[in-house]
C-alpha positions as CSV (number, residue, x, y, z in Angstrom):
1,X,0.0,0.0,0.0
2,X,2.9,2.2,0.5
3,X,4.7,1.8,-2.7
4,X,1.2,2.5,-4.1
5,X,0.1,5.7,-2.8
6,X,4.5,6.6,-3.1
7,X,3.8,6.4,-6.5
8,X,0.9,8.5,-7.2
9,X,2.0,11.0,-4.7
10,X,5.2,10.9,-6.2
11,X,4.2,11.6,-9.3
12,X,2.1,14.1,-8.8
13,X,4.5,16.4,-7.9
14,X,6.8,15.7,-10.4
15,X,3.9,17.0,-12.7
16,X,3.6,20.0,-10.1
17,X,7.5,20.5,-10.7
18,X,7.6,20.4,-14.1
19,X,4.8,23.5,-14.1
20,X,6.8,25.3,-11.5
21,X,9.7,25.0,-13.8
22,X,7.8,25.1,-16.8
23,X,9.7,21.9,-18.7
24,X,7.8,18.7,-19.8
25,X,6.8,16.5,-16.7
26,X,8.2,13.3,-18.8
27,X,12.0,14.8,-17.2
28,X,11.6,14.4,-13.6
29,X,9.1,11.6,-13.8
30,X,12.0,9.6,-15.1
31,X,14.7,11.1,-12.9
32,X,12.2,10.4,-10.0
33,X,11.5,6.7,-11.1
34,X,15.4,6.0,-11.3
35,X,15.7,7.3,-8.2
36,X,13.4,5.3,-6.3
37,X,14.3,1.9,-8.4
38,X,16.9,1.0,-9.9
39,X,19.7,4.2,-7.7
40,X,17.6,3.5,-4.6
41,X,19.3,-0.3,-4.6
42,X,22.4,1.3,-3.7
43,X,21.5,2.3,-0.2
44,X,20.0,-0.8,1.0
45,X,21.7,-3.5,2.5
46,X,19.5,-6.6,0.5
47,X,20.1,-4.2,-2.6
48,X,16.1,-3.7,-2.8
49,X,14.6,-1.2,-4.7
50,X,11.9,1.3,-2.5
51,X,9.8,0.8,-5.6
52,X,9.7,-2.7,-7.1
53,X,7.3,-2.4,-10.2
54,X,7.1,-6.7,-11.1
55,X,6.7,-9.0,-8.2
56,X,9.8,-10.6,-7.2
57,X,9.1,-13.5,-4.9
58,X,8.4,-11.7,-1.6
59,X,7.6,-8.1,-2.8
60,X,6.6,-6.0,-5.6
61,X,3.3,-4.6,-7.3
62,X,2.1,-6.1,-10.6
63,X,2.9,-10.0,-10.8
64,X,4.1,-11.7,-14.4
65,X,3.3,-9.5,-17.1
66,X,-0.3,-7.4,-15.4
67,X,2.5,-4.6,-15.4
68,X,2.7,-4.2,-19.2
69,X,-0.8,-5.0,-19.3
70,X,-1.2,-1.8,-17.5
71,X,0.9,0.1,-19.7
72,X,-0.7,-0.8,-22.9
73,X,-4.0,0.2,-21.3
74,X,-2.5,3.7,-19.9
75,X,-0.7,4.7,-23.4
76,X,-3.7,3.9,-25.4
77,X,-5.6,6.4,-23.3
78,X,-3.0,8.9,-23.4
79,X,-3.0,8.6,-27.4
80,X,-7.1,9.0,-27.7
81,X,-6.9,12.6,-25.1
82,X,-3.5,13.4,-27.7
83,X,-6.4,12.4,-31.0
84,X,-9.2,14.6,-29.3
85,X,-7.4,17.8,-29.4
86,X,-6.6,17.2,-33.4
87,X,-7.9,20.5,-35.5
88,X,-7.6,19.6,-39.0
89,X,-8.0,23.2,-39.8
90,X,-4.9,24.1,-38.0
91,X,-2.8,22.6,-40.7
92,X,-4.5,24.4,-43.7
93,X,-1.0,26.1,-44.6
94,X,1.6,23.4,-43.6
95,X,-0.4,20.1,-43.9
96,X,2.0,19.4,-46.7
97,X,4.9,20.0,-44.7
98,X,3.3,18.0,-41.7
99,X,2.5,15.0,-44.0
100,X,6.3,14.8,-45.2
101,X,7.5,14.9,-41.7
102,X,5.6,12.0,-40.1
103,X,6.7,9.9,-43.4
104,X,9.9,11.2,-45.0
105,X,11.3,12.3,-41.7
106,X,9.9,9.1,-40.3
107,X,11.3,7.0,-42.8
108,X,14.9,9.1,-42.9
109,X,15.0,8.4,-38.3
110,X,14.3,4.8,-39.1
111,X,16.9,4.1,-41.2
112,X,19.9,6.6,-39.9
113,X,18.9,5.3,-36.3
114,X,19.0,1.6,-36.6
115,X,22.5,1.9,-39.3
116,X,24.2,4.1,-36.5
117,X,22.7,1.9,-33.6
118,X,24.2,-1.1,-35.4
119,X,27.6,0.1,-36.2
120,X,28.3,1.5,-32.7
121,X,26.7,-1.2,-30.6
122,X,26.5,-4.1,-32.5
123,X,23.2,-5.0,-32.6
124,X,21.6,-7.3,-34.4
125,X,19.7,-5.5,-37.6
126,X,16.7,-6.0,-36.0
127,X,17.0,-5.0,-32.3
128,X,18.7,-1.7,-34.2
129,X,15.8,-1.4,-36.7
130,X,13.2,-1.5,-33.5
131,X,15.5,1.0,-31.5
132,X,15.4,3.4,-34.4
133,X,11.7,2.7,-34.9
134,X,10.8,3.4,-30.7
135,X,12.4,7.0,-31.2
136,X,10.8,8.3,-34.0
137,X,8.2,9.9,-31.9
138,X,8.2,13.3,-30.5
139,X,5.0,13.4,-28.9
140,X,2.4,16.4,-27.3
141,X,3.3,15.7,-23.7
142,X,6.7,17.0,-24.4
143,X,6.6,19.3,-27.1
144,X,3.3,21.3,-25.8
145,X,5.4,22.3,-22.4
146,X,8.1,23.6,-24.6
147,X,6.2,25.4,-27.0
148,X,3.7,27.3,-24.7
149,X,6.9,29.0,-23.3
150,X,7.7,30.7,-26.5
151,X,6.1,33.1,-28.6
152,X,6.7,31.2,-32.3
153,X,5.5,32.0,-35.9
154,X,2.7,30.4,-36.1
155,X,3.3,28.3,-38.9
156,X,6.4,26.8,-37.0
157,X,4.4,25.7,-33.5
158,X,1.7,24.3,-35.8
159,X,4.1,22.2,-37.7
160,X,6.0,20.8,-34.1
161,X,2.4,20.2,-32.3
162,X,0.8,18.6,-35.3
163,X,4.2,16.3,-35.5
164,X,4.6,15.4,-32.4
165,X,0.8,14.3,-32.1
166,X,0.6,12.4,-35.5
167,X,3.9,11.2,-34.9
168,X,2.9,9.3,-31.9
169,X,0.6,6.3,-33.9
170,X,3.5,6.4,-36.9
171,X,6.3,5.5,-34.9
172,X,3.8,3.0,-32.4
173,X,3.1,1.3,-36.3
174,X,6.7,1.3,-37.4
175,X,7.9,-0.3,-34.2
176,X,5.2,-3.0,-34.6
177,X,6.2,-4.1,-37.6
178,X,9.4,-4.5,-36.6
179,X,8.5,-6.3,-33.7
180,X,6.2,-8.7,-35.9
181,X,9.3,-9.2,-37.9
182,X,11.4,-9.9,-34.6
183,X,8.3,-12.1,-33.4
184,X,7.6,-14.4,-36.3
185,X,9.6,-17.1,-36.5
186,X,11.1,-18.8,-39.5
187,X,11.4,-19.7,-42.9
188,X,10.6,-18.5,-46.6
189,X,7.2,-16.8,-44.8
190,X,8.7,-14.6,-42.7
191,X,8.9,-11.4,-44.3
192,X,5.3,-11.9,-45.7
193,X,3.9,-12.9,-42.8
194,X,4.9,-9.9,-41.0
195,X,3.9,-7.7,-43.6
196,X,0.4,-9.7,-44.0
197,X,0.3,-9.0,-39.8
198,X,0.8,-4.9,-40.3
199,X,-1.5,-4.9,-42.9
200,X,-4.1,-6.7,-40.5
201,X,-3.0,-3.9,-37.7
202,X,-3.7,-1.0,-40.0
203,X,-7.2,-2.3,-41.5
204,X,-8.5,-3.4,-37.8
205,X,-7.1,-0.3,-36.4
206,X,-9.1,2.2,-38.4
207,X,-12.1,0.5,-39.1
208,X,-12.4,0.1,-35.1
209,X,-11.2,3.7,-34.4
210,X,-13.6,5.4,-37.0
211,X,-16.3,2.4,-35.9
212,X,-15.9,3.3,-32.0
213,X,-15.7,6.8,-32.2
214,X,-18.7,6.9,-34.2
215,X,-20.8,4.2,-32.0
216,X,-19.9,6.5,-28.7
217,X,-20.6,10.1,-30.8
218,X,-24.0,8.4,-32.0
219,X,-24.8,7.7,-28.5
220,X,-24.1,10.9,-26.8
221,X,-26.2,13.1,-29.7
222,X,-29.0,11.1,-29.4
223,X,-28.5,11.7,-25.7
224,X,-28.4,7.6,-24.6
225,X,-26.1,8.6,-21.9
226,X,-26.7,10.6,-19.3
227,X,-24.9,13.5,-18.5
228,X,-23.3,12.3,-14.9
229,X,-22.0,8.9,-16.7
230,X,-20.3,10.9,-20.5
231,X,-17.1,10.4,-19.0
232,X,-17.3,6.8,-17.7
233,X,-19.0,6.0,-20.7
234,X,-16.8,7.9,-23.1
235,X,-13.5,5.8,-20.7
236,X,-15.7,2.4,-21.6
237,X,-15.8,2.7,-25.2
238,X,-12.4,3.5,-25.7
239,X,-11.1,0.6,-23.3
240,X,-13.8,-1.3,-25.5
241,X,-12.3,-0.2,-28.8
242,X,-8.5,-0.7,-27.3
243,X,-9.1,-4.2,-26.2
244,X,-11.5,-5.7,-28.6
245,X,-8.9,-4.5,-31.8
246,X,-6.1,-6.0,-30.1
247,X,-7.8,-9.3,-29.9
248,X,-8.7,-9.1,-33.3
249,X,-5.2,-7.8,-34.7
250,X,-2.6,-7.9,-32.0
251,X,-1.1,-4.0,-31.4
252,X,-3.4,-2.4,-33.2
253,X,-5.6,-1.1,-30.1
254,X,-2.9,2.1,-30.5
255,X,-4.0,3.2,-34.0
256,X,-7.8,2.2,-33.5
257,X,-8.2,4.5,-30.3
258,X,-6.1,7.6,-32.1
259,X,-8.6,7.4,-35.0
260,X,-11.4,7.2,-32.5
261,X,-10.3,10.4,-30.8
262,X,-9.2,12.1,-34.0
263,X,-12.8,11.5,-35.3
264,X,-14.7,13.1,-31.9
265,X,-12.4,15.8,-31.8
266,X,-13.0,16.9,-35.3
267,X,-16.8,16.2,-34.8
268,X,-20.0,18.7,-33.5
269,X,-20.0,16.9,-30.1
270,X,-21.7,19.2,-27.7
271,X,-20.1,17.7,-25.1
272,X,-16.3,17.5,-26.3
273,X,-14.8,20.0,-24.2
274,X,-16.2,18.1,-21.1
275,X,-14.9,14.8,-22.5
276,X,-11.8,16.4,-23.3
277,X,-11.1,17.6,-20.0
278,X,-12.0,14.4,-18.2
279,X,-9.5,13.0,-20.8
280,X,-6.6,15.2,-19.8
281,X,-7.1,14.9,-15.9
282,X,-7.1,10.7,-16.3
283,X,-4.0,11.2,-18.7
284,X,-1.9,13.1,-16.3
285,X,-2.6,10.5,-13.2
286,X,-1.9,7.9,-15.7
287,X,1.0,9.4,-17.1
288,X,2.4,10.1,-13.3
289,X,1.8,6.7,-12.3
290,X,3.3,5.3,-15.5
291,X,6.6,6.7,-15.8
292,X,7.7,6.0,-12.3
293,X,6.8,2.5,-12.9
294,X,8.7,2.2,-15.7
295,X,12.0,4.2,-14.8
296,X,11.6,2.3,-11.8
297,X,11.7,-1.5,-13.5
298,X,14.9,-0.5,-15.0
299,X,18.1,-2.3,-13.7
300,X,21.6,-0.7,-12.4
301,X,23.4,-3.4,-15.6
302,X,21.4,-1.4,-17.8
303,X,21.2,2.1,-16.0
304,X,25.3,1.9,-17.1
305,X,24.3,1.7,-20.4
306,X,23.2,5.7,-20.5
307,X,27.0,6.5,-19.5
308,X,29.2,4.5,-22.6
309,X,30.5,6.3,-25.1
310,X,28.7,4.9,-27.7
311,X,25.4,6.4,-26.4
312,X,27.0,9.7,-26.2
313,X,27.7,9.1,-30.2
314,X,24.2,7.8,-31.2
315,X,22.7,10.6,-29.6
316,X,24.7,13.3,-31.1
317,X,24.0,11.6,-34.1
318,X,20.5,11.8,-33.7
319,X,20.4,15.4,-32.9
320,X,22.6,16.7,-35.1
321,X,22.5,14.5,-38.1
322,X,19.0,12.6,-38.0
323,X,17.0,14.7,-37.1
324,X,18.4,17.7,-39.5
325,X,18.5,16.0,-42.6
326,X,14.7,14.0,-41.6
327,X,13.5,17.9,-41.4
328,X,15.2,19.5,-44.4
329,X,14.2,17.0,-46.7
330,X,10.6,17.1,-45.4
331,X,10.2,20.9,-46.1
332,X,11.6,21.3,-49.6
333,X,9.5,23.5,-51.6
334,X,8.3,24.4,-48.1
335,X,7.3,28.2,-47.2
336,X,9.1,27.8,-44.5
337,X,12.4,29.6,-43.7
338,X,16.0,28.3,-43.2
339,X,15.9,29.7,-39.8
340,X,12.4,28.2,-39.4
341,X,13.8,24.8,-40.2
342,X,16.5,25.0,-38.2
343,X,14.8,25.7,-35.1
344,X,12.3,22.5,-35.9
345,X,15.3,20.7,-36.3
346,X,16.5,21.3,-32.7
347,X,13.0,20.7,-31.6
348,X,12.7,17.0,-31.3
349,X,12.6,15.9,-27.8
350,X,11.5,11.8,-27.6
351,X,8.1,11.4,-25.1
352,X,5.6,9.1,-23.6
353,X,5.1,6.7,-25.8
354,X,8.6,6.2,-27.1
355,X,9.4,5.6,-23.7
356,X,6.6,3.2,-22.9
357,X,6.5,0.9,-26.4
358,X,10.1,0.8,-25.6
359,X,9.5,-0.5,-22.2
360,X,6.7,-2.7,-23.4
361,X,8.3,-4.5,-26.5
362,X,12.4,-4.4,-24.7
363,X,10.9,-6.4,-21.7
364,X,8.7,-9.2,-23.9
365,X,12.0,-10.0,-26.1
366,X,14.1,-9.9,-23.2
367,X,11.8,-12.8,-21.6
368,X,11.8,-14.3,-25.3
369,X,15.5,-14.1,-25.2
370,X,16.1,-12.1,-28.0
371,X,19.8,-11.2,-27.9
372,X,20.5,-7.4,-27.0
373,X,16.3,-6.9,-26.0
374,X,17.6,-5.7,-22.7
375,X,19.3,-2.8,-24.4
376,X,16.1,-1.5,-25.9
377,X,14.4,0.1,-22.8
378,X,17.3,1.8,-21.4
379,X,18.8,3.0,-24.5
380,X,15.7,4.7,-25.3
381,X,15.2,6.3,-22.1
382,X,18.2,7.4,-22.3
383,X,17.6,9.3,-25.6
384,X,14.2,10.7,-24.4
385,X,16.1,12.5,-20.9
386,X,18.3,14.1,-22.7
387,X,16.6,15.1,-25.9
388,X,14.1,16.7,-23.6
389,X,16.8,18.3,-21.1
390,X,18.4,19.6,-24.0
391,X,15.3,21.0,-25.2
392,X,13.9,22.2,-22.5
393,X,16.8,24.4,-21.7
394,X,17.8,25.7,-25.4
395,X,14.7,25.9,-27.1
396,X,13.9,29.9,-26.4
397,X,17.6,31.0,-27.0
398,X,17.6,28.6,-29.9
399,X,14.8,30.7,-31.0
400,X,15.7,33.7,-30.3
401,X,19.1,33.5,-31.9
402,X,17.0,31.5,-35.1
403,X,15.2,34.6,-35.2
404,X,11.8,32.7,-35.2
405,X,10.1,34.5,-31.9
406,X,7.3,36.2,-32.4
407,X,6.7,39.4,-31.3
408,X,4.3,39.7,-28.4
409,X,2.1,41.5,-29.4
410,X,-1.8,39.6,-30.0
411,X,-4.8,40.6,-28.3
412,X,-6.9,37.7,-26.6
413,X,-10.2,39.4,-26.2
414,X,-12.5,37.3,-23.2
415,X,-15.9,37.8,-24.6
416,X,-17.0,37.6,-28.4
417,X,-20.0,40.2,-28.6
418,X,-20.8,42.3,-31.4
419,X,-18.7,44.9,-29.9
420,X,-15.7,42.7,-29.1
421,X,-16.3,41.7,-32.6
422,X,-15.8,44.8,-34.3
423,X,-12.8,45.6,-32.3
424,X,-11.3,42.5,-33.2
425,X,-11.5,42.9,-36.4
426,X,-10.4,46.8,-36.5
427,X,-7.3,45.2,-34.7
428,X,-7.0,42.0,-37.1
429,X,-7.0,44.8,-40.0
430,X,-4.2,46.4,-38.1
431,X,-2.4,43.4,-38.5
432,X,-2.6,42.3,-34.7
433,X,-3.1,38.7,-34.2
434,X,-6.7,38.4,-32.3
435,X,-7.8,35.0,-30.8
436,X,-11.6,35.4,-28.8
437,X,-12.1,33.2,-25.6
438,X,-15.8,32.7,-24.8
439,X,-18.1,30.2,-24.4
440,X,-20.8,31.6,-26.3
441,X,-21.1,28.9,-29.4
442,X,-23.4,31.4,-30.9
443,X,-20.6,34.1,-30.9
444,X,-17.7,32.1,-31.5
445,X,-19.5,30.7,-35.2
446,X,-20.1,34.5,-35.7
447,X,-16.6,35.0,-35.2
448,X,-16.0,32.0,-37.6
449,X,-17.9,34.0,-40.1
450,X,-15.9,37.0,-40.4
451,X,-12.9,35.6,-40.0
452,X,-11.7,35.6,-36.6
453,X,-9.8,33.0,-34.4
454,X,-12.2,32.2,-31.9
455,X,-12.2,29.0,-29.3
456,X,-14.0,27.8,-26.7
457,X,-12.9,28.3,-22.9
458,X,-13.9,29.1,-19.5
459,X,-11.2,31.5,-17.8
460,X,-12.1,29.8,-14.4
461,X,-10.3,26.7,-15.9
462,X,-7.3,26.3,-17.1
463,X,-8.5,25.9,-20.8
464,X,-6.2,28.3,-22.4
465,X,-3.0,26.8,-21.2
466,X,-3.5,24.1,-23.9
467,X,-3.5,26.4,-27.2
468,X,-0.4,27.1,-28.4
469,X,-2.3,29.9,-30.8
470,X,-2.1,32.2,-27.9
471,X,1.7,31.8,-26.7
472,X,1.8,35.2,-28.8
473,X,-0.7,37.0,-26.6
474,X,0.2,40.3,-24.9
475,X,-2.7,42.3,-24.8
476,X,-5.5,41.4,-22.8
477,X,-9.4,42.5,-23.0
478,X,-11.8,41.2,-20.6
479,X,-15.0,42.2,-22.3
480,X,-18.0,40.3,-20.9
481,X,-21.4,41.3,-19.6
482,X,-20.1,39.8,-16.4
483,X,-18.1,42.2,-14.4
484,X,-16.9,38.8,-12.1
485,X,-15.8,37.1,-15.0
486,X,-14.2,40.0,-16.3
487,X,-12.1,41.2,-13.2
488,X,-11.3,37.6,-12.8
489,X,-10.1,37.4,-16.1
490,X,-7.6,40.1,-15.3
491,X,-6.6,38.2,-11.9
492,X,-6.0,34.7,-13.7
493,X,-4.5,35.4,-17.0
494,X,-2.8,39.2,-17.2
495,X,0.0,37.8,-15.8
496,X,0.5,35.1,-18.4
497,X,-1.3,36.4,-21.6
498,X,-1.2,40.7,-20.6
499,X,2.2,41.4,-20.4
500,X,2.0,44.5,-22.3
501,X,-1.7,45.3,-20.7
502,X,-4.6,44.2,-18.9
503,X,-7.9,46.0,-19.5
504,X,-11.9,45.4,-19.0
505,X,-15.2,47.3,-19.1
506,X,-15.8,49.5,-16.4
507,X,-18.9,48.3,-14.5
508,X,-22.2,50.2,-13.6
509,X,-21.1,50.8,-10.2
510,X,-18.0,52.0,-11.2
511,X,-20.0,54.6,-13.4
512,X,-22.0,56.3,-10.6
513,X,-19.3,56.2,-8.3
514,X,-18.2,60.0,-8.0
515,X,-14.4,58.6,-6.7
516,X,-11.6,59.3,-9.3
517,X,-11.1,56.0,-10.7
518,X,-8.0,54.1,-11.3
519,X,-7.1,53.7,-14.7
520,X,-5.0,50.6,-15.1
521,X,-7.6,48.3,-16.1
522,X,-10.2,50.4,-17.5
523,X,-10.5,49.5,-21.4
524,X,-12.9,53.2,-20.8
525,X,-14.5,55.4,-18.4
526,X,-17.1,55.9,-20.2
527,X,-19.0,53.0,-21.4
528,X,-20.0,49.7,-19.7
529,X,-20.8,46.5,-21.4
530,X,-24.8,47.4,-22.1
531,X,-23.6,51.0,-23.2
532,X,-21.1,49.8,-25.2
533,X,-23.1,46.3,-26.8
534,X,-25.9,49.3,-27.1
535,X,-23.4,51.6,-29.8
536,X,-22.0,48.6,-31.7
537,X,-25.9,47.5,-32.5
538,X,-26.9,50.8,-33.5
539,X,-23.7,52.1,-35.1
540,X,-21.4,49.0,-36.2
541,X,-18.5,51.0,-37.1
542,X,-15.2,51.6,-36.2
543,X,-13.9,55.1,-37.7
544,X,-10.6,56.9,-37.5
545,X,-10.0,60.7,-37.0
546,X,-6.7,62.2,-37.5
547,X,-4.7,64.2,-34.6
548,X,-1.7,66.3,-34.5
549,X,-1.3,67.8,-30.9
550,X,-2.3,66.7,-27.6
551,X,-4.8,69.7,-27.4
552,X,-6.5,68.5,-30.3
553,X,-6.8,64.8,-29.0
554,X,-8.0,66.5,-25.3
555,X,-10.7,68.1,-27.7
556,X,-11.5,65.4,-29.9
557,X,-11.6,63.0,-26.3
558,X,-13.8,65.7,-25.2
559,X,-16.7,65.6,-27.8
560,X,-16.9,62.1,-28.4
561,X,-17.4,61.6,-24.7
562,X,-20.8,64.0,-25.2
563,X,-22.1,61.5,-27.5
564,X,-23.3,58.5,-26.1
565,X,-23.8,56.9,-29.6
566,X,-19.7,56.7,-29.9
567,X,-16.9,55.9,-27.6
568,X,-13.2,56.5,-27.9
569,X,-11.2,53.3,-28.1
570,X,-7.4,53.6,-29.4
571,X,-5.1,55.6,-30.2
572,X,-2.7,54.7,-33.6
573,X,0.5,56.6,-34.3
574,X,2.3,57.5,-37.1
575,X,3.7,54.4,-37.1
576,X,0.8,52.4,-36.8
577,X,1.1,50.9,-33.7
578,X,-1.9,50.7,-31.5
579,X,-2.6,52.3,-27.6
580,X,-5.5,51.2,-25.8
581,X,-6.8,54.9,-24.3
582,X,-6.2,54.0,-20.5
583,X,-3.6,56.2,-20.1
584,X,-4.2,59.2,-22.1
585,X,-1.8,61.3,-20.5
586,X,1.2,58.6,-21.3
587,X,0.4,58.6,-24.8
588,X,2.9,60.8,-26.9
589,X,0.5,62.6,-29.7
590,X,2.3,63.8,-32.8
591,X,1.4,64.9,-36.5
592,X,0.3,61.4,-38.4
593,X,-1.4,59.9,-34.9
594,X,-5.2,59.2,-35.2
595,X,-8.0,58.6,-32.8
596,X,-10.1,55.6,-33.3
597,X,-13.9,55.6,-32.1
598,X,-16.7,53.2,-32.4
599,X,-20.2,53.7,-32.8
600,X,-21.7,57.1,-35.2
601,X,-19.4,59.0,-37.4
602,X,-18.8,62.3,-35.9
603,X,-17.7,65.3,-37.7
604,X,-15.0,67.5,-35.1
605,X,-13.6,70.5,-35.7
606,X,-14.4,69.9,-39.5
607,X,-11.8,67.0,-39.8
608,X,-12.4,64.4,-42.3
609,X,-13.3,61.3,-40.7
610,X,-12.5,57.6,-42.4
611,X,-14.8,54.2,-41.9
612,X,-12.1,51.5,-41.4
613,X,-14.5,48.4,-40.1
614,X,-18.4,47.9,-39.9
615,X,-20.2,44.7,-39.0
616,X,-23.3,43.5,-40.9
């Protein structure tokens, strides 16, 4: 019971770590699961581990083989929450790029990996060809951590989550045919045997992904489930779909529940984001519980693998060789930059399910004594800890030096009214990137409409951590007809997506008040959200007047404030860069600046005034 509850709280605040430190959670998971296996041996006297994953006579958790029973059921969970967050209209622009990747780049890792894993270890050809195969993934668990941190091109993040997700079932298929191939025995059949085996693995594994994520969408539409059982449910069919694949094509549960995931996540489920979250929150526990387990089960003998100088060799390889040439080849033709390619190049940390196949197939040779099996699971790990360490730590000044960082300069507007609407798009036009947050389905499709980035979240979650489309943010505009959610949007995310600014609507109290009110996080002074929702209905424009002096702009401030049918909203320079007015008396105003408004066109001091945006 100890070891038990050790683990899980163990691994929980690894995870807890890993946010504090902002680096993927795989990193100390492992570190913590070598440390309480195979290192822990060291200081006891019986050389026992604290944490014995396999029973071993008189102690230890999972007996025979329930352990990798465990983590085939864990990993093809983790791969169905990885499918559900697939958006096949993320990779519009770089689908072709993507699509190279996860086969040429697969293909080029397969083969440079398993040559150079030969030549320097000695392997047989195929315990090479199923290293090389284990470490083609990248994987979302480790990729998302590093990309959230950085404000990339968006073109670039898109290509590295896309890969590392897709990649995930690629590298799980390649590494099973090799396995078959390792499996099979004998003869004249062999090679067609294995290949008759994939083929089986691929045709089972999508018709029962497509079939069970259909089966389980049907039944949640036509509301067969009730709402306090989706999740259990949803966890049913995809341990149904998982296990009753695999017994009709062995290893092909993996593909069959990505498809399944893919399919829901890419489908009009009302329910998705619920599902999705219930997904993540058993993925994490799992993933905790998992890794521990498996750093744990490795041995000191092959723990001293990690420090020969051959590993040190394949590895460079890997990352400076593999890796490159996989990613050059795959963008060819490409819109991407050199510098752009580069960067993805040294983007290519090894994750969860590298790590557990590994684990998985490495142990089942081993007991089938296959010569140089043992090598598999710690060679691997070995690979993924310091892929990721290296990532982890050099990605941003990679980046930066690459010259691939975006500037930080988006708007994420909370709240997708008409109002917010029409500012987005005035900003949009202005060249700013503007992602709405709201969870309004009726907005965020009118959004969809005109052309503006919109998603669903609720800012008293932690929804927005997950998309990498706003790790450009650094405006922030809480603009709700819910002055809690709005102030709490300013409490929970200016710190993280507001670095540049904070603002929300000024609430009716506010307006009475007769106290001089602090202007931090007033987006104005003038208008609340019914005063302001009021204007964009009746006047849907958004109109620019030009000013030259800061008398001129006190003036202009002045009259518009008179008019309740328009509001003041930003001030643009000469340059063209954008002020929200919270701090008019910071704002430098020179010839060439102009004074945006919403709402009717006004004509001041006989100044022509221009239409930039209306709304329909």
């Amino acid at each position: 019971m100890l070891e038990l509850a050790g683990i899980i709280i163990l691994g929980i605040f690894a995870q807890w770590l890993a946010w504090r430190l902002k680096i993927p959670s795989i990193l100390p998971l492992i570190l913590i699961g070598l440390f309480v296996g195979p290192i822990s041996s060291l200081f006891t006297d019986e050389r026992s581990q604290w944490i014995q994953p396999i029973y071993q006579g008189n102690y230890g958790l999972f007996p025979d083989e329930n352990l990798f029973y465990f983590v085939s059921l864990a990993i093809g969970i983790i791969l169905f929450e990885g499918g559900l967050t697939l958006r096949k209209g993320e990779i519009k622009k770089v689908g072709p790029v993507i699509g190279k990747l996860i086969s040429v780049g697969s293909l080029v890792t397969f083969i440079g990996a398993g040559l150079a894993a030969h030549t320097l270890f000695d392997f047989s050809w195929r315990i090479s060809f199923l290293f090389s195969a284990l470490i083609i993934v990248t994987g979302p668990t480790v990729i998302n951590p590093i990309l959230r941190n950085i404000p990339l091109k968006k073109d670039v993040s898109a290509v590295l989550k896309w890969e590392g997700i897709l990649i995930d079932p690629i590298g799980a298929l390649i590494a099973v045919l090799v396995f078959n191939f390792i499996s099979v025995e004998g003869g004249a059949g062999y090679t067609g045997q294995a290949l008759y085996d994939f083929g089986k693995v691929v045709v089972v594994g999508l018709s029962f992904g497509t079939a069970g994520g259909y089966a389980l969408y049907y039944s949640i539409k036509n509301k067969w489930v009730p709402h306090y059982l989706l999740n259990v449910v949803a966890l049913s069919f995809v341990l149904f779909t998982f296990v009753f694949s695999d017994l009709l094509a062995h290893e092909s549960s993996l593909l069959a529940v990505v498809v399944m995931g893919m399919f829901l996540g890419n489908s009009d489920l009302p329910n998705l984001k619920e599902l999705i979250d219930f997904k993540e929150t058993l993925s994490v526990l799992l993933i905790s519980i998992l890794f521990i387990l498996l750093s744990a089960n490795i041995n000191l003998e092959e723990l001293v693998l990690i420090f020969r100088w051959e590993t040190a060799i394949l590895l460079a390889i890997i990352i400076f060789i593999i890796r490159p040439l996989g990613v050059f080849l795959s963008t060819i033709n490409s819109t991407l930059g050199t510098n752009e390619k580069l960067f993805i190049s040294w983007v290519g940390p090894r994750g969860i399910v590298a790590a557990g196949i590994a684990s998985l197939f490495g142990t089942k040779l081993a007991q089938a004594g296959i010569e140089g099996a043992e090598y598999i699971t710690p060679l691997v790990f070995s690979v993924v800890l310091i892929t990721v360490l290296l990532n982890a730590t050099t990605a941003r000044l990679f980046a930066s030096v690459a010259g691939v960082i975006k500037k930080s300069d988006g708007v994420l507007i909370v709240g997708a009214s008409k109002a917010s609407r029409l500012i987005g798009l005035y900003l949009q036009e202005h060249n700013r990137h503007v992602v709405f947050a709201d969870t309004n389905r009726v907005n965020l499709e009118r959004c969809n409409q005109k052309g503006l980035e919109a998603i669903y979240a609720d800012i008293y979650s932690d929804d927005l951590d997950e998309y990498l489309e706003l790790n450009d943010m650094g405006f922030l505009l809480a603009m709700t007809g819910n002055d809690d959610i709005n102030k709490q949007a300013i409490e929970r995310l200016g710190s993280e997506f507001g670095e540049h600014g904070s603002f929300r609507l000024i609430n009716s109290e506010e307006m009475k008040s007769e106290k001089e009110l602090a202007s931090e996080e007033l987006f104005s002074k003038t208008h609340d959200y019914v005063k302001i929702t009021t204007v964009a209905r009746q006047y849907p424009f958004i109109h620019e007047i030009p000013i030259d002096s800061n008398d001129s702009f006190s003036y202009l401030l002045e009259e518009i404030e008179k008019d309740d049918n328009a509001i003041a909203i930003f001030m643009k320079d000469k340059n063209g860069n954008i002020e929200v007015l919270a701090h008019t008396e910071k704002l430098i105003i020179e010839k060439g600046c102009r004074l945006a408004y919403l709402g009717k066109a006004m004509n001041l001091e006989n100044k022509k005034t221009e239409t930039l945006v209306k709304e329909n």
